[in-house]
N, C-alpha and C positions, 0 to 999 in steps of 0.2 A: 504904288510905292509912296508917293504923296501922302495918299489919305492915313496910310499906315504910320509915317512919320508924325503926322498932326495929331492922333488918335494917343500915341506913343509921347509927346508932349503936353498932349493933354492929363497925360498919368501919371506923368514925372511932378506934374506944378500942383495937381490934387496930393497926390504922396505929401511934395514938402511943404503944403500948408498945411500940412493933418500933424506933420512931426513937428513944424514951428510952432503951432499951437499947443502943441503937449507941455515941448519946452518951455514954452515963455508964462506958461500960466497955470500950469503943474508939475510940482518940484519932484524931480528924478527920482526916484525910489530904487535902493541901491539892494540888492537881495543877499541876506545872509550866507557867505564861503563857508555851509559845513563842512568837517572833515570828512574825508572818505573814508570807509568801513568806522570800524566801531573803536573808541576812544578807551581806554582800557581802565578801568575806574577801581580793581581790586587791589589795597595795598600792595597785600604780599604781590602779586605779578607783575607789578608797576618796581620791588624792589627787585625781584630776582632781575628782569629785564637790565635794572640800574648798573648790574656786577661787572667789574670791567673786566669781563673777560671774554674769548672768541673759541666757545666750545660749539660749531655748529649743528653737530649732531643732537647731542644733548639740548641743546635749544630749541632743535627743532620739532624734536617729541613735545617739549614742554608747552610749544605755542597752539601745537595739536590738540592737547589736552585743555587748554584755556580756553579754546575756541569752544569747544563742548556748550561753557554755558548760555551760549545764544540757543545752541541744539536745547539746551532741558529745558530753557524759559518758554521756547516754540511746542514744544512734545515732541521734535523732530527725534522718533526713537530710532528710527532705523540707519538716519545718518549718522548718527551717534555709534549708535552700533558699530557701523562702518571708520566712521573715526577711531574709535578705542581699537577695532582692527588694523589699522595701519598703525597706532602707535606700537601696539605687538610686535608688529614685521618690523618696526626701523628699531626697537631695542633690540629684537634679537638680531637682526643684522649689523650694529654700531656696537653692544658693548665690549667686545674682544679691544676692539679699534681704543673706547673710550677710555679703557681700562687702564690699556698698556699706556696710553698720555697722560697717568697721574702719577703723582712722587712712588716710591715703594710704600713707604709705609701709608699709604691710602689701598695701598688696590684689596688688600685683602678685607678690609669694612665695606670697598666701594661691592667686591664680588657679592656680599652680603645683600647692600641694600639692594644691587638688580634683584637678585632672588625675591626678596619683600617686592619689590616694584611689577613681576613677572605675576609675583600672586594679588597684585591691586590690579591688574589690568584683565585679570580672569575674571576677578569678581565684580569690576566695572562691564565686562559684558556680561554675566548674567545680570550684574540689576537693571540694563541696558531692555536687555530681551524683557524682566517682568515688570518693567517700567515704573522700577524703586527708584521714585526721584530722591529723597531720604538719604540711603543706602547709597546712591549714584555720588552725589555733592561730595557725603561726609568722606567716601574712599579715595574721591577725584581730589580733597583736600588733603588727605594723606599721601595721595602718590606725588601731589605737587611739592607736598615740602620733603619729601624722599629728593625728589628732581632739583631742588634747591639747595639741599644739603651738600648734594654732587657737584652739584654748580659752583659751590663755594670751594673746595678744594681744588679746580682751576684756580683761585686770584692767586696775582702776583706775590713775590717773596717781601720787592719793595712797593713802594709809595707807586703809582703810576703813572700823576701828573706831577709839575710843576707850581712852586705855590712861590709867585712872582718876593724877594728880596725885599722888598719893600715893608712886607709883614711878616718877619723875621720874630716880632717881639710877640708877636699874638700867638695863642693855644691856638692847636690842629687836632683832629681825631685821623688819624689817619688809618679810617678802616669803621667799624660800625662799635654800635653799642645799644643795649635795650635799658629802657628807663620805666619805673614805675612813678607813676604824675597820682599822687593819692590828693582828692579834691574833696569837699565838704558834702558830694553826691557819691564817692566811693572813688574807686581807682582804675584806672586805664593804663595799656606798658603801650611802649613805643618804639620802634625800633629807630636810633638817630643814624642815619647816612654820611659816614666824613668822607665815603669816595668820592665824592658828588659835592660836596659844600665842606670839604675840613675845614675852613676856618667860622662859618656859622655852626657849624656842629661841635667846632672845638672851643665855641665860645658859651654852645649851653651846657655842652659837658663839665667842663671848667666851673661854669656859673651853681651845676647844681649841686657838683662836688661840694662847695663851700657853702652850701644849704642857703644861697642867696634867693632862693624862691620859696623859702620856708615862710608861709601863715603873710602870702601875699593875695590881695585878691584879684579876680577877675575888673579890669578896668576899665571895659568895652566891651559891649555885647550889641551886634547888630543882628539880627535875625534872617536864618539863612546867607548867611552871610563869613564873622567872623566872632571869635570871642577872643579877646587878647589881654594877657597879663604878662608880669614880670615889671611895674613899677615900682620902684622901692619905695616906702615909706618914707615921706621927708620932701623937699625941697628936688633933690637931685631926681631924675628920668632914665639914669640908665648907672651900668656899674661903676663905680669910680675905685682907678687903681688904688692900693692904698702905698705901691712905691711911687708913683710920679703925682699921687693925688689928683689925675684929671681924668676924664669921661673917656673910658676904652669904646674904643669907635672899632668896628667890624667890618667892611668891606661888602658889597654887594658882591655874592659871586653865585654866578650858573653857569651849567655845562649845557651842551649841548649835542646829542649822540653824533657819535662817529667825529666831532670834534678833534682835535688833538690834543689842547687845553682847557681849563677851565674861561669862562669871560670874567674882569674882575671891574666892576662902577662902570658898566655899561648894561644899561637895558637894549630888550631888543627892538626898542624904538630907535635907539643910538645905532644900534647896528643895521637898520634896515630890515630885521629881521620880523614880517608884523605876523607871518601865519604857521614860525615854528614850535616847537613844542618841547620843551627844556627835557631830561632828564628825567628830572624830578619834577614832575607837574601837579599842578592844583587843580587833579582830577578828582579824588575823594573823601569822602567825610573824614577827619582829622587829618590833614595833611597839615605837616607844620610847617610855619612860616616865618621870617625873620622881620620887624618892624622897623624902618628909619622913618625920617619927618617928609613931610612933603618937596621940602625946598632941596634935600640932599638924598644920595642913594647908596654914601661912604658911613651915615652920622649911626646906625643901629649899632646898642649899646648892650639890653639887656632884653627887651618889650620880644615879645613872642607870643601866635597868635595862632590858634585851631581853625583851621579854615572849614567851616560848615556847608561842604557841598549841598548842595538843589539843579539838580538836573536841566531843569527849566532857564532858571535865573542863571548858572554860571555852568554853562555845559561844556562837559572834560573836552580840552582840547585850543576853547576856545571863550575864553573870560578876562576879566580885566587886573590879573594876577600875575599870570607866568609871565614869566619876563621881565618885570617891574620889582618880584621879590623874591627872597631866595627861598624855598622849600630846601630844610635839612631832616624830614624822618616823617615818618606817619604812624597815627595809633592803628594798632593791629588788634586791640582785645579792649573792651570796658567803648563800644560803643552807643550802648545805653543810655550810661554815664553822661558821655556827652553829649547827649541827646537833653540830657536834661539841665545842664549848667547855664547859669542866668548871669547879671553882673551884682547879685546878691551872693555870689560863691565866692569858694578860697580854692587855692590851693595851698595846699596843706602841709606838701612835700615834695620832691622830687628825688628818686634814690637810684642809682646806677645797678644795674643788677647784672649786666655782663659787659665787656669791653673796656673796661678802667686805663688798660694795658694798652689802647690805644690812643690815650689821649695826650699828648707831647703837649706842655707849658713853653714854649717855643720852638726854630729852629734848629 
């Protein structure tokens, strides 16, 4: 028992001079928290996900069908397969249910789109079976925005958060809008989010209504990184009213899922919050972004910025973005375009093309 204790001492004082020496004379290496599963990087999925609303069924087809594209990037056909079969089984079991929970004059478009949706989902298994990657995408993007369209006649009648008294005087979008962003490389639309950010959304909508970003150019370009514009020519850095004649100042605000309100001039350093994941995240190539100075996180004026995702350098989920700045909308089409835009470009324009209707110039 003796020799067992000594032997047993002996191994405790080797241990901690092996771990004293790591410590004191090489610096702890801390290993990167990635997220678990996969970060969802596709505009449109990242918007419909954003809708505040709690259709579970319908949602839960729709995340079935998202998932697919790890299956097609894999070749995993057969699971795939099997996926597009189980989404079958829960439309036909859910949409009686789905149907009779929307207003009357929905249900008789909504019986429509199942029908279309019933016949995407046939012909997502056969291209499944003849392993039309092609054929598979282009249908699985059709039944997605059928799923989204539905999605959308859940939201609310009214507003659904609270938008603190305080910025009473400031534009709101309360509700979404698509933008055409025509640049000096051609044109990109965008869908702006006011669910999620109305008062940065109601401050570019606002902004471009008044063609305040007309023949401005790109005034930072970091590579991989961001490109940001909306400086106005002159002296001044951001919009200046021209009733009060001083710098409209905008609000940091992010949501956060399952929230109950919006956060407003707090990042989620302030809150503690260092490994969640906003709403509207700076997962993919053009997500757009709201710019204040360094020293404040209230002072963003007009500056708005394309955030140029790289997988590597700023991976969805986990980057030196969310939380610090507000994402209000992402390009969805012309991302070419922006693939190609340098800080030798313009923008050229900005023209509202759906949602006008929801932009409130105050309270």
């Amino acid at each position: 028992m003796q020799k067992f204790l000594s032997n047993q001492n002996k191994l405790f004082l080797l241990l901690s001079i092996i771990i004293l020496q790591v410590f004191l004379f090489k610096p702890l290496q801390v290993l990167a928290d990635l997220p678990t599963g996969n970060a969802v990087k596709d505009p449109n999925a990242i918007l419909r996900n954003a809708l505040p609303i709690k259709q579970v069924e319908l949602q839960e087809i729709q995340h079935l069908l998202e998932d697919t594209s790890d299956l097609v990037r894999g070749g995993r056909w057969p699971a795939l397969v099997k996926t597009v079969t189980k989404c079958q089984s829960l439309l036909k079991k859910h949409q009686s249910r789905i149907i009779q929970e929307l207003p009357n004059d929905k249900q008789k478009i909504s019986e429509k789109i199942f029908s279309e949706l019933k016949e995407n989902f046939d012909n997502l298994q056969d291209y499944g079976r003849s392993k039309d990657k092609y054929l598979f995408v282009t249908t699985r993007k059709e039944a997605l925005d059928k799923i989204g369209g539905l999605e959308e006649y859940f939201l609310p009648n009214q507003f659904p958060y609270t938008i603190p008294e305080e910025f009473d005087n400031l534009p709101r979008l309360l509700g979404r809008a698509k933008v055409n962003i025509k640049t000096s490389k051609g044109d990109m639309q965008a869908i702006i989010d006011g669910f999620n950010a109305p008062l940065t959304a109601g401050a570019f909508i606002d902004l471009s209504s008044k063609d305040f970003y007309k023949d401005l150019p790109i005034n930072r370009a970091e590579e991989f990184f961001v490109l940001q514009t909306g400086d106005p020519i002159g002296e001044d850095i951001g919009y200046i009213d021209p009733e009060t004649n001083e710098e409209r100042h905008v609000p940091l605000e992010i949501r956060i899922p399952d929230e109950k309100e919006t956060f407003y001039n707090q990042t989620f350093e302030d809150l503690g919050l260092y490994t969640e994941t906003p709403t509207l995240p700076f997962a993919t190539l053009g997500t757009l972004g709201w710019s204040h100075s360094n020293t404040a996180v209230d002072d963003g004026s007009s500056q708005f910025f394309f955030f140029l995702y790289e997988a590597e350098l700023n991976p969805a989920g986990r980057n030196l973005i969310d939380g610090r700045n507000a994402a209000f909308g992402y390009v969805v089409d012309g991302f070419d375009v922006l693939e190609e835009l340098t800080k030798d470009d313009t923008i050229i324009s900005i023209n509202i093309l759906e949602g006008i209707e929801n932009l409130k110039l105050n309270a």
